[in-house]
C-alpha positions as CSV (number, residue, x, y, z in Angstrom):
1,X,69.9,134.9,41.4
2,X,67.6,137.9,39.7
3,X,65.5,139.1,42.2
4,X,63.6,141.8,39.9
5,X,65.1,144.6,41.6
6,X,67.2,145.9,39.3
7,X,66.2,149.2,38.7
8,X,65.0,149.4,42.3
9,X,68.5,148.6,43.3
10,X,69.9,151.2,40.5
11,X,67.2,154.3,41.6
12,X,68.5,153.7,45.6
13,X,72.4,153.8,44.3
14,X,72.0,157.2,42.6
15,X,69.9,158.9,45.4
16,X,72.8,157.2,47.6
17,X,75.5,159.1,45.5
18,X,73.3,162.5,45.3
19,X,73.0,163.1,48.4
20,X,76.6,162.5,49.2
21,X,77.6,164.7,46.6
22,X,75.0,167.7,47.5
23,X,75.7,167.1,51.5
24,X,78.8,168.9,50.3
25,X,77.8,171.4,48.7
26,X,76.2,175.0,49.9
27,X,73.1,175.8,49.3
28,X,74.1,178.3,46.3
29,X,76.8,176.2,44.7
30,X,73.5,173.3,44.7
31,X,71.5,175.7,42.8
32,X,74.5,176.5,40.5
33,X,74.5,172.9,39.8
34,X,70.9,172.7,38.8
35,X,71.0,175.7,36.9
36,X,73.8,174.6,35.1
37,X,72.2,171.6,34.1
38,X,68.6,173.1,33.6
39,X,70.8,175.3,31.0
40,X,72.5,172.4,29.1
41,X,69.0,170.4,29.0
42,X,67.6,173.3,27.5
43,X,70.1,173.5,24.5
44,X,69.7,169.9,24.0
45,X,65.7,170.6,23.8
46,X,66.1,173.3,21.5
47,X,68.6,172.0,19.1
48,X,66.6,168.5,18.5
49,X,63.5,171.6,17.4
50,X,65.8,173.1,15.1
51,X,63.9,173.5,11.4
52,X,60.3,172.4,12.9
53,X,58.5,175.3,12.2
């Protein structure tokens, strides 16, 4: 039966799976992680700008 929880129910399953994942991780190797995807979100951003100005 839908209950209208879905994305309730989706937002708890990832923050289940990060913190399992980060619980593992170091402090610095965490901040690797974000950094590498900061990095990668930031070429995204700037590609989809190219030929604006």
């Amino acid at each position: 039966m839908y209950t209208g929880t879905l994305i309730d129910d989706l937002v708890n399953t990832v923050e289940r799976v990060e913190k399992r994942t980060f619980d593992n991780l170091s402090q610095e190797e965490e901040r690797a992680f974000w950094h590498a995807v900061s990095q990668n979100q930031l070429t995204q951003f700037e590609s989809g700008l190219a030929g604006v100005a």
